[in-house]
C-alpha positions as CSV (number, residue, x, y, z in Angstrom):
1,X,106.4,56.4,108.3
2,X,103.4,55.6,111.1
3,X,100.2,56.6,111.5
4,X,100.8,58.7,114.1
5,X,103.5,60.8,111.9
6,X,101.0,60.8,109.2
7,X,98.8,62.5,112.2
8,X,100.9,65.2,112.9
9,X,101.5,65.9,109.5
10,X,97.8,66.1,109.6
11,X,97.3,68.6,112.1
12,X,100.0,71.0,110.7
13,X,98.9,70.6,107.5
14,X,95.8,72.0,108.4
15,X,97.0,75.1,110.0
16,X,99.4,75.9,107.2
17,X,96.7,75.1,104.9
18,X,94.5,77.4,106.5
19,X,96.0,80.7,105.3
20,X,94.4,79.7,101.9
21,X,91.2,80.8,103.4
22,X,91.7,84.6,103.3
23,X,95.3,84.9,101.3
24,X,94.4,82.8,98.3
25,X,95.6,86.2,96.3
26,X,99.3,86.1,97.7
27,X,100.0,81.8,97.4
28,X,101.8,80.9,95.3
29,X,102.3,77.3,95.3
30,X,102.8,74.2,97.6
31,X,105.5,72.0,96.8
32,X,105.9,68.2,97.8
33,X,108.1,65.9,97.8
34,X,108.3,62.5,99.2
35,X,111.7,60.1,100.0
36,X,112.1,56.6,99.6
37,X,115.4,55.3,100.3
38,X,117.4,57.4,97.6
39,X,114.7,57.7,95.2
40,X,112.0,61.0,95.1
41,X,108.8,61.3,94.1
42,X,107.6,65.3,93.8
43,X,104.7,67.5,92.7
44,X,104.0,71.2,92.6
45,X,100.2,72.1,93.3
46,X,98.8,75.6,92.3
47,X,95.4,76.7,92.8
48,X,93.3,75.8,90.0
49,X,92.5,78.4,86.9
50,X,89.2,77.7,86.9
51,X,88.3,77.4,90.7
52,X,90.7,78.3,93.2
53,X,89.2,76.4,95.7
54,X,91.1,73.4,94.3
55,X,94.6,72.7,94.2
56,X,95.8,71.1,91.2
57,X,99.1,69.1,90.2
58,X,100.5,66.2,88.8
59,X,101.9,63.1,91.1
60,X,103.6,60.3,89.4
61,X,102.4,61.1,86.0
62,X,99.0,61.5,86.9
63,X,97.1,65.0,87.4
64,X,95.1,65.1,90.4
65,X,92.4,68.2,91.5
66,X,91.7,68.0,95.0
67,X,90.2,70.6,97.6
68,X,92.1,71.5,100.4
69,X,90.5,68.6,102.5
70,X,91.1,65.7,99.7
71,X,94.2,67.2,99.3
72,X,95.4,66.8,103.2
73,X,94.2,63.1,103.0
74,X,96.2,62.1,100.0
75,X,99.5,63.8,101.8
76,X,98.2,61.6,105.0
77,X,97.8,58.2,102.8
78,X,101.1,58.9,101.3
79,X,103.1,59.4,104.0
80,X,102.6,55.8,105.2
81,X,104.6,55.0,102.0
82,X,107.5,57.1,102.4
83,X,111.1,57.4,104.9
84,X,110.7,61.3,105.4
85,X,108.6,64.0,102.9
86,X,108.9,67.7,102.7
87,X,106.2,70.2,102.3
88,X,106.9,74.1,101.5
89,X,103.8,76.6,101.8
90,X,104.9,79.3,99.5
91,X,103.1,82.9,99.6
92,X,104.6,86.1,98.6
93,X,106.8,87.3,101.5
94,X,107.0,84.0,103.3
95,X,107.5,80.3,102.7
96,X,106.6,77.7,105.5
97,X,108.1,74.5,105.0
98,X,106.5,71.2,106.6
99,X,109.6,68.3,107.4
100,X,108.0,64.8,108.0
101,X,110.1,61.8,109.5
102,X,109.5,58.9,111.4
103,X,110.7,60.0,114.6
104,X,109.4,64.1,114.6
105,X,107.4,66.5,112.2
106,X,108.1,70.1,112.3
107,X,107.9,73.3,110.5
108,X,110.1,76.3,109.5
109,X,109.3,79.6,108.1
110,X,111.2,81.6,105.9
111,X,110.4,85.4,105.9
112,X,110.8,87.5,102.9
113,X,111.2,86.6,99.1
114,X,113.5,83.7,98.0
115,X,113.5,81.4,95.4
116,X,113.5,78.3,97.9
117,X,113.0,74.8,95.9
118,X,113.1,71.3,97.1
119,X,115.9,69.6,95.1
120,X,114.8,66.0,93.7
121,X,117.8,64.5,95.1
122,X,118.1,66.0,98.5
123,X,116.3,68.0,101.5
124,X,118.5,70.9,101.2
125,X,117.0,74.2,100.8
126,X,118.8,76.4,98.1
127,X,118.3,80.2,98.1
128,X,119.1,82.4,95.0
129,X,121.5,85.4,95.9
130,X,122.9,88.2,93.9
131,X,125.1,91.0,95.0
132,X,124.1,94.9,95.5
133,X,125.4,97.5,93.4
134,X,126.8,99.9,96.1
135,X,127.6,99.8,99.7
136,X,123.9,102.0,99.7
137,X,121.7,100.0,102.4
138,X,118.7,99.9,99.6
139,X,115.0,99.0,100.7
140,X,114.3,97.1,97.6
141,X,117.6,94.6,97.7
142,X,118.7,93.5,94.3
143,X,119.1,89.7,96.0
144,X,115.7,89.5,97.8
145,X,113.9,91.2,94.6
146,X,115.2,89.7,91.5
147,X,111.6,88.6,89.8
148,X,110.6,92.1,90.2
149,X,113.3,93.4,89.0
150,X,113.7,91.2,86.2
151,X,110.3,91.8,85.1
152,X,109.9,95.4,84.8
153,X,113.1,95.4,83.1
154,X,115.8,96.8,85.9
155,X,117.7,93.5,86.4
156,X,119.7,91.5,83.9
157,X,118.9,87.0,83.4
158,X,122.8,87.5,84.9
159,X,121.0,88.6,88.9
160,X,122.9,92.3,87.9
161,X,121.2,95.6,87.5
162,X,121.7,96.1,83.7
163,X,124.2,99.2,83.5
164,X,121.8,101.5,81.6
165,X,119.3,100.7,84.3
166,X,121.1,101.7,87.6
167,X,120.0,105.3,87.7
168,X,116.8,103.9,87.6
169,X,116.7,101.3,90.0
170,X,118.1,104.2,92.4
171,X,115.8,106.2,91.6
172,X,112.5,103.5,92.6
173,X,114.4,102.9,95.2
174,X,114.8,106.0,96.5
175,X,111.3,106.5,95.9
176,X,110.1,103.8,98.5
177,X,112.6,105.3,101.3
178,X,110.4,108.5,100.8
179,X,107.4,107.1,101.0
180,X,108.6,104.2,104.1
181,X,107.4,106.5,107.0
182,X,104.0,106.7,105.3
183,X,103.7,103.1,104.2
184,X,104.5,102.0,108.1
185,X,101.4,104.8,109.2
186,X,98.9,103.1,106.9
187,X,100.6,99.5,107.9
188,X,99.3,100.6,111.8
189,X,96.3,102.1,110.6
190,X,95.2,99.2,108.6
191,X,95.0,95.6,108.1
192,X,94.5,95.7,104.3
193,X,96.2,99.0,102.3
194,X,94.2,99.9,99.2
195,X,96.3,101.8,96.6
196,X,95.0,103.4,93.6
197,X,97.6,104.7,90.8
198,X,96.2,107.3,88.5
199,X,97.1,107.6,85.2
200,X,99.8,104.3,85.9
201,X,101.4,103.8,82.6
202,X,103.1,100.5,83.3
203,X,102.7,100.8,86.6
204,X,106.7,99.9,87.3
205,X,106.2,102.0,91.0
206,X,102.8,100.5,92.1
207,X,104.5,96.9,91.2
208,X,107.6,98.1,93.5
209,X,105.6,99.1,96.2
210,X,103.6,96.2,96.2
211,X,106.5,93.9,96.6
212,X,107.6,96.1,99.5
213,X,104.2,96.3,101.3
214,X,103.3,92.7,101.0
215,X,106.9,90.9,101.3
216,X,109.2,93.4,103.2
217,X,106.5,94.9,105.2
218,X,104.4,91.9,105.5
219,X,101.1,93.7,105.3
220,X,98.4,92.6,103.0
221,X,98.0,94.9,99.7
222,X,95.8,95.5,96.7
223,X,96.2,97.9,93.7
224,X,94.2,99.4,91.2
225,X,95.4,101.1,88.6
226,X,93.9,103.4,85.9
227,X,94.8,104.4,82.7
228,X,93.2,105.5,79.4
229,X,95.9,103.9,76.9
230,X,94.9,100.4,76.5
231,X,98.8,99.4,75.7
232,X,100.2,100.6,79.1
233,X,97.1,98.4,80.8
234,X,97.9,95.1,78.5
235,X,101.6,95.5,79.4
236,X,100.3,95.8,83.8
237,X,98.7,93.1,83.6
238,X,101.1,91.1,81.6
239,X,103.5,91.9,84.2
240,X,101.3,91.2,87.3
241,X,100.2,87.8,85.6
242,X,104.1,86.7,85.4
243,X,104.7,87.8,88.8
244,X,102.1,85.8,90.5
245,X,100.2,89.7,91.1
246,X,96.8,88.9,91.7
247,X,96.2,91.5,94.3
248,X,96.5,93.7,90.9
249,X,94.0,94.8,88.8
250,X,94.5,97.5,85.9
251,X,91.6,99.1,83.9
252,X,91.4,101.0,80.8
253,X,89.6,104.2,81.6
254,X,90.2,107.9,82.3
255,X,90.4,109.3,85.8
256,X,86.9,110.8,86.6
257,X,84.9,108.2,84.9
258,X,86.1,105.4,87.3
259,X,83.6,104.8,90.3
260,X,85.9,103.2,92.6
261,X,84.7,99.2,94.6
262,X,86.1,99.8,97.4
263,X,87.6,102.7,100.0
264,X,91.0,103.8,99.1
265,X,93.9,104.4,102.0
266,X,96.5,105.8,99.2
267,X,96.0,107.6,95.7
268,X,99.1,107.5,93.9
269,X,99.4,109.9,90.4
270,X,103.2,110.1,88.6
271,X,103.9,112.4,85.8
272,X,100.3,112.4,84.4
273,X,100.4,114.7,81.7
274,X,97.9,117.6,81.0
275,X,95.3,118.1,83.2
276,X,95.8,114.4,84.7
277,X,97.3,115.0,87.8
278,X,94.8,118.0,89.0
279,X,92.1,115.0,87.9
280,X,94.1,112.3,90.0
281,X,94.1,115.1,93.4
282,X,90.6,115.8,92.4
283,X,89.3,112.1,92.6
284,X,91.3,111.9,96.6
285,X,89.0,114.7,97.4
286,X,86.1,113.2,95.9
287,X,86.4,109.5,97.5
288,X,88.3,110.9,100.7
289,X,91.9,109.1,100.2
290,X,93.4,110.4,103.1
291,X,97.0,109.7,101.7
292,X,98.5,111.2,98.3
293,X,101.7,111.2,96.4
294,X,102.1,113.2,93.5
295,X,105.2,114.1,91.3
296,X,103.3,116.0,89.0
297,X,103.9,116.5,85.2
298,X,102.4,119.2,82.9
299,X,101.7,122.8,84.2
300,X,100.7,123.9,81.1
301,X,97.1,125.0,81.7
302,X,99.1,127.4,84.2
303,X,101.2,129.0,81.4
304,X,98.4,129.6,78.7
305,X,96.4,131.8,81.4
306,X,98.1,133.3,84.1
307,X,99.1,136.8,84.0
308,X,101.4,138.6,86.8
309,X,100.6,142.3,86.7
310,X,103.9,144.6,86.5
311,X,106.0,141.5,85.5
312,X,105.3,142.2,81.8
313,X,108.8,142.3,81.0
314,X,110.2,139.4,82.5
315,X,106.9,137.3,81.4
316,X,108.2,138.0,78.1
317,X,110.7,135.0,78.1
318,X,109.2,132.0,77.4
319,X,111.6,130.0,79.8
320,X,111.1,132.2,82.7
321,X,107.3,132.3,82.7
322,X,107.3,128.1,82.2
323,X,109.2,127.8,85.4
324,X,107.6,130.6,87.4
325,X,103.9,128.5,86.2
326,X,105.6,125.1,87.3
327,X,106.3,126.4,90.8
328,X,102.9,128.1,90.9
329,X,100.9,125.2,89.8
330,X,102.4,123.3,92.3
331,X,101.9,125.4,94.9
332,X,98.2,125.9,93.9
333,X,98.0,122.3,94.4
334,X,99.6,122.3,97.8
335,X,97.4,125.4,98.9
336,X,94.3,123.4,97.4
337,X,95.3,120.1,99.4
338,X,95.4,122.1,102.9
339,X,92.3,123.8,102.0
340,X,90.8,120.2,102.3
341,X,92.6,119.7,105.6
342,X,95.7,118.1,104.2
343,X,99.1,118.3,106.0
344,X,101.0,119.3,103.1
345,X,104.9,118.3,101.8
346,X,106.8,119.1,98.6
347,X,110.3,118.0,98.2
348,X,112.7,117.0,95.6
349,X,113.1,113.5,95.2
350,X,115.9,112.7,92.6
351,X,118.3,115.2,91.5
352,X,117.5,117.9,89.2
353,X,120.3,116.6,86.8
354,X,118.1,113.5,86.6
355,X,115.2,115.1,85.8
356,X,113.3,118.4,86.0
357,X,110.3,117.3,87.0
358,X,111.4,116.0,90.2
359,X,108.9,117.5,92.9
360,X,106.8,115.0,94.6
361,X,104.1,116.2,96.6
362,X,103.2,114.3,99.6
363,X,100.0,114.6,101.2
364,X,97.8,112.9,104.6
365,X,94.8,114.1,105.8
366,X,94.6,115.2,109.4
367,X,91.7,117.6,109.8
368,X,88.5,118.9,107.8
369,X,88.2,121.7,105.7
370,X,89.9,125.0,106.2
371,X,87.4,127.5,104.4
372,X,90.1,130.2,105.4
373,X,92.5,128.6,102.5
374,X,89.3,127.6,100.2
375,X,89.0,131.9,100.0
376,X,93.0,132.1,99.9
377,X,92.9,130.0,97.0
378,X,90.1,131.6,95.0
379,X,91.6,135.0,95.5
380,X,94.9,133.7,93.9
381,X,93.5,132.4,91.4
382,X,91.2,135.2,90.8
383,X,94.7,137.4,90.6
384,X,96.4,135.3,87.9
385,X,93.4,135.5,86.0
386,X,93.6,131.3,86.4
387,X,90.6,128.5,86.0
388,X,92.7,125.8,87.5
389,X,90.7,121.8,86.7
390,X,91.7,121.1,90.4
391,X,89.2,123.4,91.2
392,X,86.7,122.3,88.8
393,X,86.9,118.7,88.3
394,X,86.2,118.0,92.4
């Protein structure tokens, strides 16, 4: 090729190149490849370990750690060497792809996740599909989502979603249709969403919901989440390190002891048992998340204290009185929320045959505090003789 091809390919290099500067945490990788006659010569440069301000990768047997400029000016001395080369950008949720000839250079971009590699012995670009389970239109699709799905365990190496796992997977994905009219509010409301996950376990619906935000959505993400069983947090971060996460980070602590590094648009807390979930609402009241879903666990400090005066003698079954404190836990919670000026949903998000815990409780902030509700609250809870940690923790 000429020097004025190797030109162009300078000057869209640079702009492609450029998105390192403030999305290092969603690239994945730059792959190369240059043609001679009917013979290929490729590389595959990552950012380096030890200083991502380098790209490093190994060219004809030899490694080579350049910064973005150096690394521009060897594609531009190499070009003069080659018939045609192909460049592909590749961040989570898009992939831009550089073609260089002799007579034009241009560039593509594919949106959304696919496994696109340059084969060695051709320019063809090959995409990985697999087939959906159902004639369902699903928000997190099987063929765009395979590496996430694969790694948390719903998806088969065969690109199926393994057969004990298909409840499941409907279930996460049902999840993420709930939550799609909120995620597209904080999309407009924001440039970057901040998420924090209380009490996360391993974190399977933060990692599905980062996928969707970043690659479906297209909007940049970051997640923290928080949880006091060092296992759960190895097993995160395992995950987010085989994914390509970085826009991850997981730390071993309980709730109220974290003192959060940045301002949070979304507090997510699922099935944090005990007190957990009253802690998780308590620390969105304290940092002022302004969006909350719950699908809270345990009502048990409910059941050991309340006390319904005349209902004596339907109290006495243990069954009965569980459910009645489930429902009035959670509407406790709700009432607490609006007290804080909280516009206030509760629905059931998978079917009770799935399982009983299946309330989530959605929450957005829209005004300030109602001290009308604060007084409705304490006079409830004053009634069924109840100190609730939602009240106390905040």
């Amino acid at each position: 090729m000429n020097k004025q091809t190797a030109e162009k390919a300078d000057f869209f290099l640079r702009g492609i190149l450029g998105r390192l500067e403030e999305g290092s945490d969603f690239f994945i990788g730059l792959d190369g490849v240059f043609y001679s006659g009917t013979k290929s010569f490729s590389f595959k440069a990552k950012l380096s370990q030890s200083d991502n301000n380098y790209l490093e990768f190994i060219y004809s047997g030899v490694k080579h750690k350049y910064s973005v400029e150096e690394f521009i000016k060897f594609v531009k001395e190499q070009i003069l060497n080659f018939d045609k080369a192909e460049f592909i950008y590749k961040e989570r949720g898009k992939n831009i792809t550089l073609y260089a000839t002799e007579k034009k250079v241009y560039t593509q971009t594919f949106s959304g996740e696919s496994d696109n590699i340059i084969n060695s012995s051709s320019s063809e670009i090959h995409h990985t599909q697999t087939a959906v389970i159902s004639d369902r239109e699903y928000f997190v699709k099987p063929n765009k989502a395979h590496r996430l799905l694969k790694v948390i365990g719903i998806m088969g190496d065969n690109g199926k979603i393994k057969n004990d796992m298909i409840r499941k997977y409907n279930q996460i994905d049902h999840f993420v249709e709930l939550l799609h009219p909120l995620l597209l509010t904080l999309c407009k409301q924001n440039e970057t969403i901040n998420i924090v996950d209380c009490a996360c376990g391993k974190s399977y619906l933060s990692f599905v919901l980062n996928y969707y935000i970043k690659e479906v959505l297209g909007r940049k993400c970051y997640f923290t989440g928080l949880d006091y069983n060092g296992n759960v947090i190895s097993e995160s971060k395992k995950m987010a390190l085989e994914l390509g996460y970085n826009n991850m980070t997981f730390i071993e602590t309980d709730i109220m002891n974290y003192v959060p590094d940045r301002k949070y648009n979304l507090l997510l807390t699922l099935h944090a048992c005990d007190t957990a979930t009253d802690k998780a609402l308590s620390f969105a009241l304290k940092h002022q998340v302004n969006s909350i879903v719950c699908v809270p666990c345990c009502h048990r400090e409910m059941n050991s204290q309340y006390k319904l005066d005349g209902f004596e003698d339907i109290m006495k079954y243990g069954v009965i009185k569980s459910r009645i404190a489930a429902c009035l836990t959670d509407g406790m919670r709700a009432l607490y929320l609006e007290s804080y000026g909280y516009e206030v949903s509760i629905v059931e998000y998978v079917s009770p045959l799935d399982t009983p815990k299946n309330v989530m409780i959605k929450a957005f902030k829209v005004k300030g505090n109602n001290q009308a509700l604060t007084k409705k609250f304490n006079e409830l809870s004053d009634l069924m003789n109840v100190n609730l940690t939602i009240a106390k923790e905040e």
